[in-house]
N, C-alpha and C positions, 0 to 999 in steps of 0.2 A: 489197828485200824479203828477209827470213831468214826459211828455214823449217825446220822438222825432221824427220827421218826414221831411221826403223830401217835401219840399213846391207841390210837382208837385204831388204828392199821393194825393184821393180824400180824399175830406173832409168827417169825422166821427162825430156824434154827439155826442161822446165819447173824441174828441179833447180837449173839454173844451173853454178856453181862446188860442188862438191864435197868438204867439209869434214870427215875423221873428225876429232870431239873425244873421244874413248877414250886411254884412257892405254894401254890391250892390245888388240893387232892382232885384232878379233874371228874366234871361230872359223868355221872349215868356208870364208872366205871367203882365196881366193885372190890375193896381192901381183897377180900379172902381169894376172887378170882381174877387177879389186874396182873399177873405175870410179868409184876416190875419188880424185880433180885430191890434191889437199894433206892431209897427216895432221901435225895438231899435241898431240901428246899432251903437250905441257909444261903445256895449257893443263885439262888434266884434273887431278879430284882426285887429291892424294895417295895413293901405297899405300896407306898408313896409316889415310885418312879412306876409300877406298874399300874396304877391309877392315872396317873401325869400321862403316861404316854396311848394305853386305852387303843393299841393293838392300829396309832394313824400312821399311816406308810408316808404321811408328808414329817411326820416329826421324827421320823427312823432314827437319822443320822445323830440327831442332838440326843436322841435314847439310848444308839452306840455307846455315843462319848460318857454320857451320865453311867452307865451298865458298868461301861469299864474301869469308871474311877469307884464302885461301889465295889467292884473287885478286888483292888489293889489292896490287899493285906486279910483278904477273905479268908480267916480259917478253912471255912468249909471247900474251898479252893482248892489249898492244898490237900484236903480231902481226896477230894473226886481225882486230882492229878495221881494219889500215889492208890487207887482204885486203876485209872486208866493203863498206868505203867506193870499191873499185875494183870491184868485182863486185857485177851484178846479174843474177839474182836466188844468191841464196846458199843451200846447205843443209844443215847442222851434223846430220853422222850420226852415230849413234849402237847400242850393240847391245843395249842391255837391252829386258828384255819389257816394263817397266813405262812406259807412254808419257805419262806423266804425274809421275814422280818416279826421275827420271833426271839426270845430270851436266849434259845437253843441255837444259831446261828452266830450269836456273839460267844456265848460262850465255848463252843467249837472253835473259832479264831484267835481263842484268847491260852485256853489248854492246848492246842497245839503252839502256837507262839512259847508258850512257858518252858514245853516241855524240849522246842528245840534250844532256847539257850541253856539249860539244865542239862543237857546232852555234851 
């Protein structure tokens, strides 16, 4: 099971394995006490496409599309995927307010799509 959470929400013993997918260390939240197991920021959008897109819920969908093609052949991709397959339950945090078009909602839909044809 993969789930999602705002890095800033407390931690659950129900979290599992603990996954920042952020490309930037979110603020106010301290390395030594941030109870995130593994941070893979290669696996986050681009500078570039996360600049470009600047968190507008009107440009989502063309940041979907852009996300996904920055995906396609993502080392670090396959990373997290064979992290996901040894760990249950999993949960891909994240720091934006918007919890519904965020980095962490594509990439959810993209590791699970992977890992059922892989199956």
């Amino acid at each position: 099971m993969i789930k999602l959470k705002r890095v800033y929400e407390p931690i659950s013993v129900t979290d599992g394995e603990r996954i920042l997918v952020d490309r930037l260390w979110p603020r106010g939240i301290r390395h030594s006490t941030s109870n995130i197991d593994i941070w893979i920021k290669n696996v986050a959008p681009s500078k570039e496409l996360r600049k470009w897109y600047s968190h507008d819920p009107k440009k989502w969908m063309r940041f979907k599309k852009r996300y996904k093609k920055e995906l396609d052949g993502n080392t670090a991709l396959n990373k997290l995927i064979r992290i996901v397959q040894s760990a249950d339950p999993v949960t891909f945090l994240y720091a934006a307010r918007d919890q519904r078009h965020n980095n962490a909602v594509v990439l959810l839909e993209v590791v699970k799509r992977m890992m059922k044809t892989k199956a």
